[in-house]
C-alpha positions in Angstrom: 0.0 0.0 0.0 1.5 3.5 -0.9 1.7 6.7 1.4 -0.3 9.8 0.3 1.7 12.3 -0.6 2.4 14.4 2.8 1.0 17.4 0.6 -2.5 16.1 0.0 -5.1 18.0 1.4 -2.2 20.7 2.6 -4.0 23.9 3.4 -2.0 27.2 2.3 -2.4 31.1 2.0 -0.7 32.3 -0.9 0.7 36.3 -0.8 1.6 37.1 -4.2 1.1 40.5 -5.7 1.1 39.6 -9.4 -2.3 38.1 -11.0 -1.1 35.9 -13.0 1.9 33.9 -10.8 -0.8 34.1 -8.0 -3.0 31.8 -10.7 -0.2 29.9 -12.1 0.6 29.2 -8.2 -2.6 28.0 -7.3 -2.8 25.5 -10.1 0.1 23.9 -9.3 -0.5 23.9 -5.7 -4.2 22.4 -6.8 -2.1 19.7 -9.1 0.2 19.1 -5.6 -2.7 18.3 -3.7 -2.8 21.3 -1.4 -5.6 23.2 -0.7 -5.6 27.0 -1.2 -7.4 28.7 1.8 -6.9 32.6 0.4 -4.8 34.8 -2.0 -3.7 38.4 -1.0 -2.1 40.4 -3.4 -1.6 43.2 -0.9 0.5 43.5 2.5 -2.5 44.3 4.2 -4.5 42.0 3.2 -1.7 39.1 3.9 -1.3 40.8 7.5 -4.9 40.3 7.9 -5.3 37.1 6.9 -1.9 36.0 8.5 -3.3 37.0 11.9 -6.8 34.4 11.8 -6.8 32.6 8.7 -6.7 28.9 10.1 -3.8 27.4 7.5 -1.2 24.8 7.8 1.8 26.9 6.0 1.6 29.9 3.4 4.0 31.1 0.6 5.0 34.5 0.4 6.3 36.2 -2.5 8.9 38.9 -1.0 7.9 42.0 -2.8 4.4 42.7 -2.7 4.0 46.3 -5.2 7.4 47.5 -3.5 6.5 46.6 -0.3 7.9 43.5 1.8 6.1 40.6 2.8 7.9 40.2 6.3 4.7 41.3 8.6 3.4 38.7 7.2 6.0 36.1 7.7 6.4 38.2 11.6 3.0 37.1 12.1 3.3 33.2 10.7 5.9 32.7 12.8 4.2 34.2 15.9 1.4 31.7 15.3 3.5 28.8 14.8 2.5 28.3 11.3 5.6 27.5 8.7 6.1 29.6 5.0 8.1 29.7 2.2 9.5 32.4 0.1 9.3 32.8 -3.2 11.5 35.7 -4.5 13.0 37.0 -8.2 15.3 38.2 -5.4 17.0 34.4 -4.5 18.8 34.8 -1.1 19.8 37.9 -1.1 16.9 39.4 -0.4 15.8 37.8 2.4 16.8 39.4 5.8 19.0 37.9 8.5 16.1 37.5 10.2 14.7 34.6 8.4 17.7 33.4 7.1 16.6 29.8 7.9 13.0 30.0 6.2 12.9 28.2 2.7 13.7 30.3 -0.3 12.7 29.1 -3.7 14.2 31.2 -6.3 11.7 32.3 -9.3 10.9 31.3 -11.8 10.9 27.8 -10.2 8.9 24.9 -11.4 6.3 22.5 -10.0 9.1 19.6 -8.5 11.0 22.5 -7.2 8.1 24.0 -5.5 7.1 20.1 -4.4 10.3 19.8 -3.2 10.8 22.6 -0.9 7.1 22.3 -0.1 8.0 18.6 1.9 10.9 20.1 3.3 9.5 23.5 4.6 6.3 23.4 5.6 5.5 19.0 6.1 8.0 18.1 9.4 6.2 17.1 12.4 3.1 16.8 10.0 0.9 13.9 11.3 
């Protein structure tokens, strides 16, 4: 008997400012198994929904219309719940400060995003 895939039924916010990637995202996410809760293409809409939104991980797109997504990640991480970032930036733009969250470098493809996906946001998944 196989194992599901630890992503099946996985449920994510996405905070990405651009229409398109955000769509593009949620297919492949959809194709993954994951389940997308919410999309905010704003920082204050990501904030918001960071704060109650009852999720098991989100991916954040660094710059959000030339403002950057870490309130949001400030927020995830006060809450306990694990994200990923997705930046045309790679490492180099993310702060010291979350240094040690996952970084998936765009464009990036639907193993890669699988990939750091299971590494991420899964561990300690039941």
């Amino acid at each position: 008997m196989s194992r599901p895939d630890p992503l099946t039924g996985l449920r994510l916010l996405v905070v990405e400012d651009e229409a398109l990637v955000a769509m593009a995202l949620e297919d492949m996410l959809g194709d993954l198994g994951c389940v997308v809760v919410d999309v905010a293409g704003t920082l204050a809409r990501g904030v918001a929904l960071a704060e109650k939104l009852a999720i098991d991980g989100a991916i954040l797109d660094i710059n959000l219309g030339g403002e950057k997504v870490f309130p949001v990640a400030e927020r995830l991480a006060e809450r306990g719940v694990p994200f990923v970032f997705c930046t045309g930036y790679g490492l180099a733009g993310v702060p010291a400060d979350f240094a040690k969250a996952p970084t998936l470098a765009k464009p990036y493809d639907q193993r890669q995003l699988h990939d750091l996906l299971i590494s991420g946001l899964t561990a300690g998944r039941a």
